[in-house]
C-alpha positions in Angstrom: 138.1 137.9 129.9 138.3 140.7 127.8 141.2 141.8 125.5 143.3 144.4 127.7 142.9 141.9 130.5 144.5 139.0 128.2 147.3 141.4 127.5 148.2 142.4 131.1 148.3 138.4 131.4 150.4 137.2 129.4 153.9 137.8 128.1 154.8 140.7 125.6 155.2 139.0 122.0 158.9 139.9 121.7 159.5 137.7 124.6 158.1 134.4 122.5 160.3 135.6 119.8 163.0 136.1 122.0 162.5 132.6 123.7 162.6 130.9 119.9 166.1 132.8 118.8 167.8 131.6 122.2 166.5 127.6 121.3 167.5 128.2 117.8 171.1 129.5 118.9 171.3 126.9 121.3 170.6 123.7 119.1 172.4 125.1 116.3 175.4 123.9 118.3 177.4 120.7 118.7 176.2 118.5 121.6 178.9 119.0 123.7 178.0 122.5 123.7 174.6 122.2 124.3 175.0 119.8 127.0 177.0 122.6 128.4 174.4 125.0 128.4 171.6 123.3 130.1 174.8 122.4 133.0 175.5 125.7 133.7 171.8 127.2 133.8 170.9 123.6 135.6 174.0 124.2 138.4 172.6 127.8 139.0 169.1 126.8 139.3 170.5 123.6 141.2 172.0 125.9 143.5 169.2 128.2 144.1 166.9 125.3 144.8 169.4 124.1 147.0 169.3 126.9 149.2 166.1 127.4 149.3 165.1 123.8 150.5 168.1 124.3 153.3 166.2 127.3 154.5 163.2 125.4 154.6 164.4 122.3 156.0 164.4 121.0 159.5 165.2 117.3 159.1 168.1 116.3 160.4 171.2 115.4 158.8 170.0 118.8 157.6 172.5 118.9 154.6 172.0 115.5 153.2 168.4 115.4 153.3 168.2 119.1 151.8 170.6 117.7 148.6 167.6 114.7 148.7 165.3 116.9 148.3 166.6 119.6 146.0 168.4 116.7 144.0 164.5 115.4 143.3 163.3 118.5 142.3 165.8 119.0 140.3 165.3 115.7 138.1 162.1 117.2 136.8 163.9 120.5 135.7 166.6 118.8 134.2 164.9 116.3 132.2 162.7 118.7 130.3 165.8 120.8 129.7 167.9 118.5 128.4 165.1 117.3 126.2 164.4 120.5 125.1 167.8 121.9 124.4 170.8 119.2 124.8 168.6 116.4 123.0 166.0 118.1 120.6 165.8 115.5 118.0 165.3 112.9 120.7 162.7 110.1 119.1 161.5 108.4 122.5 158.2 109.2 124.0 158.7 112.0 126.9 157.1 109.6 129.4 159.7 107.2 128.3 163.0 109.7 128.8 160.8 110.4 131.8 161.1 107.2 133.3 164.6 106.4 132.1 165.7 110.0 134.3 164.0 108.8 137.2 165.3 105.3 137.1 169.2 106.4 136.2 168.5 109.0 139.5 167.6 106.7 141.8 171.2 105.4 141.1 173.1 108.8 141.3 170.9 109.7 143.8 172.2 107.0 146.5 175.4 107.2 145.5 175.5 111.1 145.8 173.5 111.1 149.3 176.2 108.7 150.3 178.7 111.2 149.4 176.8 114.2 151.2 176.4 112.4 154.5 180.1 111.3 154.3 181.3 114.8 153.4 179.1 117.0 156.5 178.4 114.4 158.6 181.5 112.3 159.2 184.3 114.5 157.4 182.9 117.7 158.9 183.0 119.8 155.3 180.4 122.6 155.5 177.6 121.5 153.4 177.8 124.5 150.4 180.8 122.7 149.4 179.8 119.5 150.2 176.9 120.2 147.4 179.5 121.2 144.7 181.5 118.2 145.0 179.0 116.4 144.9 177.5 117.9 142.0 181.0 117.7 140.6 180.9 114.0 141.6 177.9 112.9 139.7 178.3 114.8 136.5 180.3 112.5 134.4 177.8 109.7 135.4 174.8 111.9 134.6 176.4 112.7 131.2 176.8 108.9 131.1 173.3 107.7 131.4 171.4 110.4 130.0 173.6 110.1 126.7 173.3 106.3 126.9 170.2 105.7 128.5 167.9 108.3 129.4 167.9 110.0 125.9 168.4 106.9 123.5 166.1 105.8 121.0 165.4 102.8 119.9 163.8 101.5 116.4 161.2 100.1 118.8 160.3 103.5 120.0 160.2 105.6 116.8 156.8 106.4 116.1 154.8 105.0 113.5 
């Protein structure tokens, strides 16, 4: 591929540079703050994905197995983002934090799809707000086990 065509590919430069300054600003802050952060781009893009799976979806109980779904995606896209930008001087391998997200979601995972399927399916509530109190719902146990579990390291771990 020739030159002009590489160009017309890939990103402008200032956009790299860009990128760097906004992970710079964001781990030059406190935790707290950065945990922040990835919450409120990770609700929006929750959200998104969370509509667009409803759209898509034609399993019934149609809200619960749409937060499944969209909650699963989501554990991907949260884990690299909070590795990235909450926990940047994390020491464990990425497969390892991998792992530990998957295994602390399989816990808030049944406890929230409990909560969905009670909320739109027994109690009636329409399912958008069904997802945000049950995004609501998990949050302080997410903070929880990714700040105890998921993003730990132990002297085991650290790399040679």
């Amino acid at each position: 591929m020739d030159n002009e065509a590489t160009n017309i590919l890939c990103a402008p430069k200032w956009t790299d540079s860009l990128m760097r300054r906004l992970v710079q600003c964001v781990h030059d802050q406190p935790e707290l703050v950065r945990i922040a952060i990835v919450a409120a781009i990770g609700t929006v893009l929750a959200w998104i994905t969370y509509e667009v799976v409803f759209a898509l979806n034609g399993i019934e109980p149609r809200a619960t197995t749409t937060w499944i779904f969209a909650f699963l995606i989501g554990v991907f896209r949260q884990h690299h983002m909070h590795r990235t930008l909450s926990f940047p001087s994390v020491r464990a391998a990425y497969c390892t934090s991998l792992r530990r997200e998957a295994l602390a979601s399989v816990c808030i995972l049944g406890a929230s799809a409990g909560l969905n399927y009670w909320l739109t399916a027994v109690s009636g509530l329409h399912h958008r707000l069904a997802w945000a109190v049950c995004l609501a719902g998990v949050a302080a146990l997410e903070y929880a086990l990714m700040k105890l579990y998921v993003f730990r390291s132990r002297r085991s771990e650290d790399p040679q």
